[in-house]
C-alpha positions in Angstrom: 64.0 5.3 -2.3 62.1 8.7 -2.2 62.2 10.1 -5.8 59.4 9.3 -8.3 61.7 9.3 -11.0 64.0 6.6 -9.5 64.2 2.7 -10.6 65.3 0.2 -8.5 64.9 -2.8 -10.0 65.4 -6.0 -8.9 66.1 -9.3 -10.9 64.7 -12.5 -9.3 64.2 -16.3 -10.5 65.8 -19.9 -9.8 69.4 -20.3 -10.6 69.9 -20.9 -14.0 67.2 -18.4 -15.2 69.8 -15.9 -16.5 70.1 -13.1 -13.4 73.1 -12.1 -13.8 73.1 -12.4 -17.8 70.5 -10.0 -17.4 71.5 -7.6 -14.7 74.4 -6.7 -16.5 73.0 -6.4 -19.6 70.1 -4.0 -18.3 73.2 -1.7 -16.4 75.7 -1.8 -19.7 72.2 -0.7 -22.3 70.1 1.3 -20.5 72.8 2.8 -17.6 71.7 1.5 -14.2 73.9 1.4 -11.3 74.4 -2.7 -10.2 73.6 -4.4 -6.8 74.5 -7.9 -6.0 73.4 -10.3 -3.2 75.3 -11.2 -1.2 77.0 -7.9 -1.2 80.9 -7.8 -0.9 80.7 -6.4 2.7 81.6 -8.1 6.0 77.5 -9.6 6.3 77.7 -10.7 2.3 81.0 -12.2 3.1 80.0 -14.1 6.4 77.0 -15.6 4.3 79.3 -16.7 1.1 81.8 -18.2 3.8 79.0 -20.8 5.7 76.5 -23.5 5.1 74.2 -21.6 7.5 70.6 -22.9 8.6 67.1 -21.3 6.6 66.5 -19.5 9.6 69.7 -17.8 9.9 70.1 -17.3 6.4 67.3 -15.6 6.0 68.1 -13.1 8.6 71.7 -12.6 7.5 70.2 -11.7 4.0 67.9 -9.1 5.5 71.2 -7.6 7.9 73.4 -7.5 4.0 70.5 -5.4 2.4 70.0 -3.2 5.8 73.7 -2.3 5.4 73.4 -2.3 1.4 70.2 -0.3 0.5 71.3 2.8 2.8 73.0 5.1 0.4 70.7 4.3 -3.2 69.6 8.3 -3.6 73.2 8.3 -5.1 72.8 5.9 -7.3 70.4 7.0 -9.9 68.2 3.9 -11.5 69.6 0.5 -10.2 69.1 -2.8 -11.1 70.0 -5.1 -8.8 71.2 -9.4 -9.0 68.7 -10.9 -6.7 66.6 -8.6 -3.8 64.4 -9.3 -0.3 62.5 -11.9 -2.7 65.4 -14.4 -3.1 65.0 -14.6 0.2 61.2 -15.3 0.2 61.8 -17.8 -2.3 64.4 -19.5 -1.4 64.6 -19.4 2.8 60.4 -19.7 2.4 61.0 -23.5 0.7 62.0 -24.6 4.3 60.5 -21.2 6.7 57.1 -21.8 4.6 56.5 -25.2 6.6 57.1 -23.7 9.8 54.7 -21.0 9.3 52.3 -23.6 8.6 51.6 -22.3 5.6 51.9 -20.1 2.6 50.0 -16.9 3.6 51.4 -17.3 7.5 54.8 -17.1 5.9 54.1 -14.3 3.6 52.1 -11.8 6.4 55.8 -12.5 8.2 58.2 -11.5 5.2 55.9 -8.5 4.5 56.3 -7.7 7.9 59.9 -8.1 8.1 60.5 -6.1 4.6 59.4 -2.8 6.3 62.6 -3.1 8.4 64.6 -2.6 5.0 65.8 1.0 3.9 64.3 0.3 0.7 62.3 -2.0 -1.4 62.1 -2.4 -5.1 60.0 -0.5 -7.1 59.7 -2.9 -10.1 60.9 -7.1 -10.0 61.2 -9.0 -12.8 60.5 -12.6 -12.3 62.4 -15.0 -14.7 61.1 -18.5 -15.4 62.6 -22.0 -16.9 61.7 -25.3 -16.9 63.5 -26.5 -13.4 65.8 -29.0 -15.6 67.0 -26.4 -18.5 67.7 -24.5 -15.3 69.8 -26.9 -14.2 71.0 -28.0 -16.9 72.9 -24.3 -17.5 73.9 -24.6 -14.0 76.0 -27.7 -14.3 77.7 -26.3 -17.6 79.0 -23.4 -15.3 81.1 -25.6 -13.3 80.6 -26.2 -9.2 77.0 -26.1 -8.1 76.3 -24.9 -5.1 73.9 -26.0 -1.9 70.7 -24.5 -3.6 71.2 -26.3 -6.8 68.9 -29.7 -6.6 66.1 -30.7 -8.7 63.5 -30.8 -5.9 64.7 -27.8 -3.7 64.6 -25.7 -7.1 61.0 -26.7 -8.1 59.6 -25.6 -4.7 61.3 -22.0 -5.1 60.6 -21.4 -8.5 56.7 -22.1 -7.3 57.3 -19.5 -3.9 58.1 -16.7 -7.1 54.6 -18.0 -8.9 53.0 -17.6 -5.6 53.9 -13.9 -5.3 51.8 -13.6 -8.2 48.3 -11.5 -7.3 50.4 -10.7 -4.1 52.4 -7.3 -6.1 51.4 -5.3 -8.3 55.1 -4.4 -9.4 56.2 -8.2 -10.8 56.9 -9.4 -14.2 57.0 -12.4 -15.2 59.9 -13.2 -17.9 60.3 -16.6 -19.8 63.9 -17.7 -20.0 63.7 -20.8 -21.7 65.3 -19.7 -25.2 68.2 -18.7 -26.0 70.1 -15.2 -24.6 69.4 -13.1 -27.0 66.0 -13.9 -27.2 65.8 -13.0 -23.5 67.2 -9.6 -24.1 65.0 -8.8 -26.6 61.8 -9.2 -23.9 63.8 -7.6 -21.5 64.7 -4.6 -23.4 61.6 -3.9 -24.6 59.9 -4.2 -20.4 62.8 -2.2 -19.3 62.1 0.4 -22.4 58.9 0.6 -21.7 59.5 0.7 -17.9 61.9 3.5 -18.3 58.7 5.3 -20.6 56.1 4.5 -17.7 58.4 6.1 -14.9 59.7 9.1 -16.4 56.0 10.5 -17.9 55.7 14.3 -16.9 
């Protein structure tokens, strides 16, 4: 994205933390266009359909946002369920090792990002405790293969290690209730909204 005065935000955290909740309550209040990953498109599709490997994941989730992210000039401010840093997150609990270590892997995503039409211009980060996470998770019905205890723990502190890395992340605590959630979250996205649009 090219204009100043656009917003592409993207929603990030562990499963359970309230994305979605959020993402759509950010696009039905304040007006943003909505982006999912995976998208509904043939790439999204082929990754919903497979247990694939961290390796190929990961690269199938950069190929769904090439394809997604072409067309945002349309689309006004966006918020978007999940971005590039789910798949730091979550691929990085098993790519992470083979890099060695944490910076390895994180000079390799950053490099790999600047293949993407667009990046976002503001993340917001939510946090729970791993087992209230879960615990909404299992009330939801079916789990899926990214839903254990351990796994879980080891991404949600890949999203704390971003942390001095950005300078566009916030940091959101999920742990009450919903409405307690979009009370923080309208007043970042107010003041957000405030911050970008200055003449």
């Amino acid at each position: 994205m090219t204009r100043s005065s656009s917003i592409y935000l993207a929603i990030e955290g562990i499963d359970g933390t309230g994305k979605t909740y959020v993402a759509r309550h950010i696009s039905e209040k304040f007006g943003f266009s909505t982006l999912q990953e995976p998208s509904p498109g043939r790439i999204g599709s082929l990754i919903k359909d497979s247990d694939w490997d961290p390796v190929t994941d990961y690269f199938l989730f950069m190929a769904d946002r090439a394809a997604m992210l072409k067309d945002l000039e349309s689309m006004g401010n966006i918020v978007s369920d999940r971005s590039l840093y789910s798949s730091y997150a979550y691929q990085g609990y098993y790519l992470s090792k083979l890099f060695k270590d944490e910076e390895n892997y994180f000079d390799f995503f950053m490099k790999s990002a600047k293949l993407l039409p667009a990046l976002p211009t503001h993340v917001f980060i939510l946090y729970c405790d791993v087992d209230v996470a879960l615990g909404r998770v299992m009330k939801r019905g079916a789990t899926s293969r990214f839903e254990k205890r351990e796994y879980l723990d080891g991404v949600q502190k890949l999203y704390f290690g971003l942390k001095g890395r950005l300078s566009n992340l916030v940091y959101v605590d999920s742990n009450g209730s919903l409405d307690e959630l979009y009370i923080e979250i309208d007043k970042q996205v107010t003041t957000l909204l405030q911050q970008v649009h200055l003449p």
